[in-house]
One Martini backbone bead per residue (centre of mass of N, CA, C, O) as a GRO file, in nm:
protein
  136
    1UNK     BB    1  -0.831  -0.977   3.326
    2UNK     BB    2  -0.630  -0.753   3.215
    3UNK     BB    3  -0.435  -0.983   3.108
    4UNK     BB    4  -0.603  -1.134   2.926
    5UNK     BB    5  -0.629  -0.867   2.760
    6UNK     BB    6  -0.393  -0.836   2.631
    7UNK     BB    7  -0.284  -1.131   2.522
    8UNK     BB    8  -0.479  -1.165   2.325
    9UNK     BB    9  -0.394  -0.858   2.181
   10UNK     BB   10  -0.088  -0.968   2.137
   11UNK     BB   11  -0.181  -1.224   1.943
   12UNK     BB   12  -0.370  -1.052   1.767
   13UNK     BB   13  -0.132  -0.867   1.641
   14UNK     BB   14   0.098  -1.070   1.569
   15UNK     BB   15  -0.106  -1.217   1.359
   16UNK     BB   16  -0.150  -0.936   1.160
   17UNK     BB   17   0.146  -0.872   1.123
   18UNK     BB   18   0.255  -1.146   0.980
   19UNK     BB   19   0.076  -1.129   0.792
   20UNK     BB   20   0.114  -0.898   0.657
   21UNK     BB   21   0.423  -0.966   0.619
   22UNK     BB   22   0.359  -1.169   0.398
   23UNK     BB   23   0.209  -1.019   0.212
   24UNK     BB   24   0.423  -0.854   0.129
   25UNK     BB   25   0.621  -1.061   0.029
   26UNK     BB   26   0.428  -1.180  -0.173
   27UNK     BB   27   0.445  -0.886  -0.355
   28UNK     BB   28   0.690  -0.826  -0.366
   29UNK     BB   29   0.971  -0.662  -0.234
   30UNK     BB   30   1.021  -0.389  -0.452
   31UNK     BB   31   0.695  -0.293  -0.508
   32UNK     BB   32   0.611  -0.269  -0.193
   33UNK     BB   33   0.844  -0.049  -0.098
   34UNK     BB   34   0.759   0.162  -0.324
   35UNK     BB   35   0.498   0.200  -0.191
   36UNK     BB   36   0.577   0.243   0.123
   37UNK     BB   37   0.702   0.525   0.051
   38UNK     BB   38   0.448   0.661  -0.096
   39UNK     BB   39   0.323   0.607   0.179
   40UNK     BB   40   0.490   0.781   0.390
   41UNK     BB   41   0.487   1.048   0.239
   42UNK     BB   42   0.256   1.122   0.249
   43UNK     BB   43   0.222   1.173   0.563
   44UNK     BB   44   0.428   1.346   0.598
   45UNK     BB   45   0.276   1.551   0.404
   46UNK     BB   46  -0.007   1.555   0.590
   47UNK     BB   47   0.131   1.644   0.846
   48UNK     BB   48   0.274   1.904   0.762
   49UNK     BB   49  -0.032   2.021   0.659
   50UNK     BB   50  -0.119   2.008   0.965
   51UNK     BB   51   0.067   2.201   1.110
   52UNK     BB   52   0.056   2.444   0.866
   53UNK     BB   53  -0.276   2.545   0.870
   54UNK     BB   54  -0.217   2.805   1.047
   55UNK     BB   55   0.055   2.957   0.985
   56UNK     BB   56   0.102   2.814   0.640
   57UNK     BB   57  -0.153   2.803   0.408
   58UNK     BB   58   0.051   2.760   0.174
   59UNK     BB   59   0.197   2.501   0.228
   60UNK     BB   60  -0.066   2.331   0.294
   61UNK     BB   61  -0.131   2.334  -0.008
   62UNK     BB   62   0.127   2.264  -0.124
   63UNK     BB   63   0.071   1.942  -0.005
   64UNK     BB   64  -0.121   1.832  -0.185
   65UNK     BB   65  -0.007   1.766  -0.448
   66UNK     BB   66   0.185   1.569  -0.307
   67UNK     BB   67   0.022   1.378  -0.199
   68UNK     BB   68  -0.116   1.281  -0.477
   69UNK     BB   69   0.144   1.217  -0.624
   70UNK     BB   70   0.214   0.992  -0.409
   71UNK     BB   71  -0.059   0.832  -0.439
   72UNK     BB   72  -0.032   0.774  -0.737
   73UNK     BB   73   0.245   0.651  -0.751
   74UNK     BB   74   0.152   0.384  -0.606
   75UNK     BB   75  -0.016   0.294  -0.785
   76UNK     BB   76   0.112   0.245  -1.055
   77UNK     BB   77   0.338   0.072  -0.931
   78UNK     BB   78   0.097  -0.150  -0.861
   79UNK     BB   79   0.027  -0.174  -1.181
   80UNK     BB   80   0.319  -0.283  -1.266
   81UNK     BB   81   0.378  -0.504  -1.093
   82UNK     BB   82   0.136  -0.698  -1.222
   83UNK     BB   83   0.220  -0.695  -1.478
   84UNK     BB   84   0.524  -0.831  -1.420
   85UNK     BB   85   0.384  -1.060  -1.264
   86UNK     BB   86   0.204  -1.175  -1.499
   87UNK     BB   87   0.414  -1.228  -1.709
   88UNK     BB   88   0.630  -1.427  -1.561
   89UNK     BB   89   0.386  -1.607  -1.506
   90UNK     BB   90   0.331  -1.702  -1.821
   91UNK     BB   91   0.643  -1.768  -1.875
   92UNK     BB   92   0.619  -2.010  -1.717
   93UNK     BB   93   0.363  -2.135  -1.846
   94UNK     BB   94   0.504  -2.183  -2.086
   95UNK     BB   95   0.747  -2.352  -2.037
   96UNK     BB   96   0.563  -2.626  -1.883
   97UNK     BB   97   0.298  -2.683  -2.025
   98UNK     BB   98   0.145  -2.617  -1.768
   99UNK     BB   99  -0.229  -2.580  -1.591
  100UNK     BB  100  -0.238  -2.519  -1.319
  101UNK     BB  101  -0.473  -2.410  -1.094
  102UNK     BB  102  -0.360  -2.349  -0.814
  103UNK     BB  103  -0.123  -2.202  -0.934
  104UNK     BB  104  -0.269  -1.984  -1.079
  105UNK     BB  105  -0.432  -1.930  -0.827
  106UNK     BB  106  -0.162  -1.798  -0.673
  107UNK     BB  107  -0.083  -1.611  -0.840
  108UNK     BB  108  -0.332  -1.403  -0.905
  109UNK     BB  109  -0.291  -1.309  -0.606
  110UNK     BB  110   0.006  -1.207  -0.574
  111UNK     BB  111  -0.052  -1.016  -0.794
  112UNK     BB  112  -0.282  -0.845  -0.623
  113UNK     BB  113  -0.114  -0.717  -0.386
  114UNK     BB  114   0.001  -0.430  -0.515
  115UNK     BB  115  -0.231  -0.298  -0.604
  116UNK     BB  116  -0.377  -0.308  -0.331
  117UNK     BB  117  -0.168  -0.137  -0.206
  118UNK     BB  118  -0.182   0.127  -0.408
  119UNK     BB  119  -0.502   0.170  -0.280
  120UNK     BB  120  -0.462   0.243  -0.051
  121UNK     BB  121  -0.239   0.464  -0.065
  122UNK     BB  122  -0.456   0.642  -0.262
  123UNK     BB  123  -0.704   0.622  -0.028
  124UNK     BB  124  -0.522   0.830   0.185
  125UNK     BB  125  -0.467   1.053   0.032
  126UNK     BB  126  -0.745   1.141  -0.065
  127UNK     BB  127  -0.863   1.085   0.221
  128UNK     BB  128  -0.659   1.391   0.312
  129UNK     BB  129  -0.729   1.581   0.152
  130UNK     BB  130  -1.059   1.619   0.215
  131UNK     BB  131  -0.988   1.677   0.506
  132UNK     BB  132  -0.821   1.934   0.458
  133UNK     BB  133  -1.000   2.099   0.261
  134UNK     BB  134  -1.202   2.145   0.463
  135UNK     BB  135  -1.018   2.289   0.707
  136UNK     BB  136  -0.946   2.522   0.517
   0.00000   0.00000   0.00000
């Protein structure tokens, strides 16, 4: 019983992964890159932020602004990707002078991949001061 609840969730992880790794690559591998690295830093500032909570309030402290401009330029990051990613699909479509509707809403599907990574780094951000400021 326990072998198939691992393999169930082995290929469960598996299929989350690949598609994760799939919307990644389909919202431009530039700023998507760009994105998650602005999601790491949080991250790490996050940490290091919560290490120092005890010993070194000051630290601590200074780790939100920190974590806060991080999470800040992940957003903007993802809406300079939509639209320089929205501008290039309508050049395209200027160029072919045909606006198939499945093409026009495949391109803004795409092009709504980096906002949306650029928000959630934004909210983790975020809710990560939110969780700090109460702690200290």
């Amino acid at each position: 019983m326990k072998l198939k609840i691992l393999r169930i969730m082995a290929i469960t992880a598996g299929l989350i992964g690949t598609t994760l790794f799939n919307r990644f690559m389909d919202g431009g591998a530039l700023f998507m890159s760009l994105i998650l690295i602005c999601l790491l830093t949080s991250i790490y500032f996050i940490v290091k932020s919560l290490l120092n909570i005890k010993t070194n309030i000051e630290i601590s402290k200074n780790m939100l602004k920190h974590i806060s401009d991080s999470g800040t330029l992940g957003l903007a990051l993802g809406v300079m990707g939509a639209f320089l990613g929205l501008i290039a699909g309508f050049d395209a479509l200027e160029a072919s002078g045909e606006a198939d509707p499945a093409i026009l809403a495949g391109g803004l599907k795409v092009a709504l991949l980096s906002p949306l990574f650029g928000l959630l780094t934004y909210t983790v951000s975020k809710l990560a001061i939110l969780v700090l400021r109460i702690i200290q």
